[in-house]
VMD Tcl script that draws the C-alpha trace (Angstrom):
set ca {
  {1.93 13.38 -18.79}
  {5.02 12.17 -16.81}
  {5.16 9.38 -14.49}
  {5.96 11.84 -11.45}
  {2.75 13.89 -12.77}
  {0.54 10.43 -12.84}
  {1.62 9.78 -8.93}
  {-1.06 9.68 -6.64}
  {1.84 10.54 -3.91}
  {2.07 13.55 -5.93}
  {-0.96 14.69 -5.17}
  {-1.27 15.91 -1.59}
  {-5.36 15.80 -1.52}
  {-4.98 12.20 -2.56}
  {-2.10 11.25 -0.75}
  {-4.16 12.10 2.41}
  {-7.27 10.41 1.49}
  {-5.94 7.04 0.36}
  {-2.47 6.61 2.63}
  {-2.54 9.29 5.96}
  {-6.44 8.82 6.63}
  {-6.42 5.05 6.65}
  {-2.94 4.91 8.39}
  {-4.78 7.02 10.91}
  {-7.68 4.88 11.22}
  {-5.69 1.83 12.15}
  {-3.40 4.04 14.66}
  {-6.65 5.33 16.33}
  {-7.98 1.70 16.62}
  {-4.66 0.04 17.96}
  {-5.44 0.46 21.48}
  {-6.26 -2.06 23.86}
  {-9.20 -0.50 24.81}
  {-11.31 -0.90 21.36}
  {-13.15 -4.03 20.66}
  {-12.29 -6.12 18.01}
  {-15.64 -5.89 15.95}
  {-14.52 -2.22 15.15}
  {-11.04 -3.18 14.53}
  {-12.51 -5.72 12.41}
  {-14.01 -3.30 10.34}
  {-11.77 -0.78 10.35}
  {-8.18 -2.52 9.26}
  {-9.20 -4.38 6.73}
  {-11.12 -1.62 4.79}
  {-7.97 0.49 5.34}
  {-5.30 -1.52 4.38}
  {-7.69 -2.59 1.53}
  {-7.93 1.57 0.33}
  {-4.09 1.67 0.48}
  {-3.63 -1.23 -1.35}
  {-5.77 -0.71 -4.11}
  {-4.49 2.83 -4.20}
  {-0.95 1.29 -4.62}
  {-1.92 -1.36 -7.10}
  {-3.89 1.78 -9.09}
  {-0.93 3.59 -8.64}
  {1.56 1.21 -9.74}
  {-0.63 1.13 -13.23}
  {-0.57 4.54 -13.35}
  {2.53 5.66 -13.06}
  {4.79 2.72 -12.51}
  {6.03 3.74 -8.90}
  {8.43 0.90 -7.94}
  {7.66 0.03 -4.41}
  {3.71 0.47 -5.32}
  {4.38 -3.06 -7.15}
  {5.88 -4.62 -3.57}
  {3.23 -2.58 -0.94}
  {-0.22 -3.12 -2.92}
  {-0.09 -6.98 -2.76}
  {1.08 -6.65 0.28}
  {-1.37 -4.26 2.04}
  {-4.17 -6.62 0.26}
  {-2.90 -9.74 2.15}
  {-2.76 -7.12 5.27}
  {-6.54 -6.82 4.52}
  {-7.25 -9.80 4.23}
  {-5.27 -11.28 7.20}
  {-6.74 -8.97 9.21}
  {-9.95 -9.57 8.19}
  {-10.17 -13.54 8.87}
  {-8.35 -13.09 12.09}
  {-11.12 -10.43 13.17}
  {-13.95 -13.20 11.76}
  {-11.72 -15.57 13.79}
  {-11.32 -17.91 10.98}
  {-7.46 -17.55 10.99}
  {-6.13 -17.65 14.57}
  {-3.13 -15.19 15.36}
  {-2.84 -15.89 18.78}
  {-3.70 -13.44 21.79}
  {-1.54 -11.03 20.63}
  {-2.96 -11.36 16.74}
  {-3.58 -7.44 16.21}
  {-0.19 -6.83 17.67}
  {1.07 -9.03 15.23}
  {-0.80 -7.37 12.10}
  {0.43 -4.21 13.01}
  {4.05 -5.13 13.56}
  {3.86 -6.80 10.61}
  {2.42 -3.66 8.40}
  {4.76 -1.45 10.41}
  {7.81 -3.46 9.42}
  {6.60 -4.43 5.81}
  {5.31 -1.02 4.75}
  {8.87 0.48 5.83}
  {10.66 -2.65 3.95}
  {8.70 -2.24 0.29}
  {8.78 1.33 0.72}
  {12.66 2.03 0.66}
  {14.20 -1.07 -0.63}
  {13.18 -1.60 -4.44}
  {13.11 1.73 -5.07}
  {16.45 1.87 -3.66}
  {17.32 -0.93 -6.09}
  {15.21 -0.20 -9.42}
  {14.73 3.45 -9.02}
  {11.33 5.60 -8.19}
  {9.68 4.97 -11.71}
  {9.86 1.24 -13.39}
  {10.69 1.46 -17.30}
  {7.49 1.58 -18.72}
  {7.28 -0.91 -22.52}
  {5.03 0.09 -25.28}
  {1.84 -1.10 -26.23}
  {3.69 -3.10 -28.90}
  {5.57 -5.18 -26.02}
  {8.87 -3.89 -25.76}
  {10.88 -1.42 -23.91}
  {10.57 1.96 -25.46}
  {13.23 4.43 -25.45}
  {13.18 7.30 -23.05}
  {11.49 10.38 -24.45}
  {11.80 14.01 -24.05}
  {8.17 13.98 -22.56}
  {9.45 11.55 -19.97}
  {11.43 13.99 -18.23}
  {14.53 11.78 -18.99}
}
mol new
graphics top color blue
foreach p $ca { graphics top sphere $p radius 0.5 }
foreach p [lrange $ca 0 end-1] q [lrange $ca 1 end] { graphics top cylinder $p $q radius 0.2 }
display resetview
């Protein structure tokens, strides 16, 4: 199986269950209007499914900018977590922050390393170094 056939973006079922559905679920809680308790519970569990979708998918299939937005939606989870808890103070304008901060990140690691390393990092055998690309690679 190819990288491009181990992508979870490749998949359109999956795709909408781990990335659109979460993104969603933050979007519908941005509003002034909801109380934090729910987007306490809501943002971190769904930058926590992306993340751990991208870090799955990274292993996967080696998708570049899955290796730059996993970590990086985790520490969005967590973030927004403890400022929910109010154990790590944001300021007023805390979920404001968060979500700039996803907006602009998530648009950052998406485009930029794949950009510079390509869509699919070169995977290295189980022996430890780089294997050449094979016919069953697509290459």
């Amino acid at each position: 199986m190819t990288a491009p056939q181990r992508d979870l973006l490749s998949r359109r079922g999956t795709a909408i269950l781990v990335y659109a559905a979460p993104t969603l679920a933050i979007v519908a809680t941005s509003n002034q209007g909801v109380v934090d308790a729910v987007r306490t519970l809501v943002w971190p569990l769904a930058f926590a499914v992306m993340g751990i979708a991208c870090v799955v998918n990274a292993v996967r299939c080696g998708r570049v900018h899955c290796y730059f937005t996993g970590p990086f939606l985790l520490l969005l989870a967590a973030a927004s977590l403890l400022h929910g808890l109010r154990i790590l103070s944001l300021g007023r304008n805390g979920w404001g922050w968060l979500g700039l901060v996803a907006i602009a990140g998530t648009v950052v690691f998406l485009t930029v390393p794949e950009r510079l390393w390509g869509r699919y990092a070169n995977r290295t055998s189980r022996e430890g170094g780089s294997r050449p690309p094979s016919p069953r690679d697509g290459t």
